[in-house]
ROMAR-115357 format. One record per residue (C-alpha): residue number from 0; z, x, y. Coordinates in nm, 3 decimals, always signed. Layout:
N
<NUM, <Z, X, Y>>;
...
//
This chain:
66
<0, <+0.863, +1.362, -0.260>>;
<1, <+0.459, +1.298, -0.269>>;
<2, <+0.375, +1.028, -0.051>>;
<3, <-0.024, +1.091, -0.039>>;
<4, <-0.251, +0.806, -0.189>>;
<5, <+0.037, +0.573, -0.208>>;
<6, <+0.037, +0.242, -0.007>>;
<7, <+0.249, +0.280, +0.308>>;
<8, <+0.437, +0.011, +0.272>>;
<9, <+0.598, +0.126, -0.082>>;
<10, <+0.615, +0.445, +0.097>>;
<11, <+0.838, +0.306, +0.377>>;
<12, <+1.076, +0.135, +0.136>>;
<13, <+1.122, +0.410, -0.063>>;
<14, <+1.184, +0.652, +0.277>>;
<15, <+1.429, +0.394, +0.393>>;
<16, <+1.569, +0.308, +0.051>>;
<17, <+1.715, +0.717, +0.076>>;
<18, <+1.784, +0.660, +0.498>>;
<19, <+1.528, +0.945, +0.556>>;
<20, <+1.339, +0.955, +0.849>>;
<21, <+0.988, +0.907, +0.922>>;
<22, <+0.721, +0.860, +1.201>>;
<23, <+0.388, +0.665, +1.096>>;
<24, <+0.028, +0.779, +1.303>>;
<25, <-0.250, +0.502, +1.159>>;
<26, <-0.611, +0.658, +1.197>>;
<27, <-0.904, +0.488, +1.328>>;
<28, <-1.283, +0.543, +1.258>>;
<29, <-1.458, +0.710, +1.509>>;
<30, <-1.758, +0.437, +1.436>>;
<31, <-1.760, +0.083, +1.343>>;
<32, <-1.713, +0.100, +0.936>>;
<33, <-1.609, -0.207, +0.732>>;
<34, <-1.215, -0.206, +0.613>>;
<35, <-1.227, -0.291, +0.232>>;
<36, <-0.858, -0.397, +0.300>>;
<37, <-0.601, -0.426, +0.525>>;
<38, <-0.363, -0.232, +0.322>>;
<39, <-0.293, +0.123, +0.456>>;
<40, <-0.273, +0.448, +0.230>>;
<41, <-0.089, +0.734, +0.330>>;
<42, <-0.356, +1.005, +0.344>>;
<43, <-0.139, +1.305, +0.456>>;
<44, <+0.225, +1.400, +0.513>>;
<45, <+0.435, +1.663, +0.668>>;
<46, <+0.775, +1.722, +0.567>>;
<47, <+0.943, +1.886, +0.908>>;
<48, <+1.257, +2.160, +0.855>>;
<49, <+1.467, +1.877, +0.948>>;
<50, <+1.367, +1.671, +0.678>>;
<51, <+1.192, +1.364, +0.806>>;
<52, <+0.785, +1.313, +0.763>>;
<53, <+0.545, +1.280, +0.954>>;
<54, <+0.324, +1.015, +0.779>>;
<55, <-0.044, +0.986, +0.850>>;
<56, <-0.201, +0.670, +0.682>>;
<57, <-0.564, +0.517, +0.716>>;
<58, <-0.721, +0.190, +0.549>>;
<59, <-0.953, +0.186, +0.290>>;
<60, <-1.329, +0.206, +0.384>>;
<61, <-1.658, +0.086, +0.258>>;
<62, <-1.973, +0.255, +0.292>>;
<63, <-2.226, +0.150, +0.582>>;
<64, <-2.505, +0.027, +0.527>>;
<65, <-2.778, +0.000, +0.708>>;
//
């Protein structure tokens, strides 16, 4: 199942919808960059030979501007 670009909390409900399991890691910005929204994305996923993912999701970012 592709999970990448989709909003993690569909992605959740579906992964719990089938009882699979998962583990979320939320990335931060290394500098200060405006969220566009609040709504996180998965951005990558690893499916492990026991069959849960490993989710990694980030936020949606705007360009600085200085």
């Amino acid at each position: 199942m592709d999970t990448v670009a989709q909003p993690l909390l569909n992605v959740i409900a579906m992964l719990e919808k089938n009882n699979i399991k998962y583990s979320v890691t939320v990335t931060k910005p290394s500098r200060n960059i405006q969220q566009l929204t609040d709504t996180l994305y998965v951005i990558r996923q690893q499916l492990d030979a026991d069959g849960s993912y490993n989710l990694i999701a980030a936020a949606k970012m705007g360009k600085e501007v200085f």
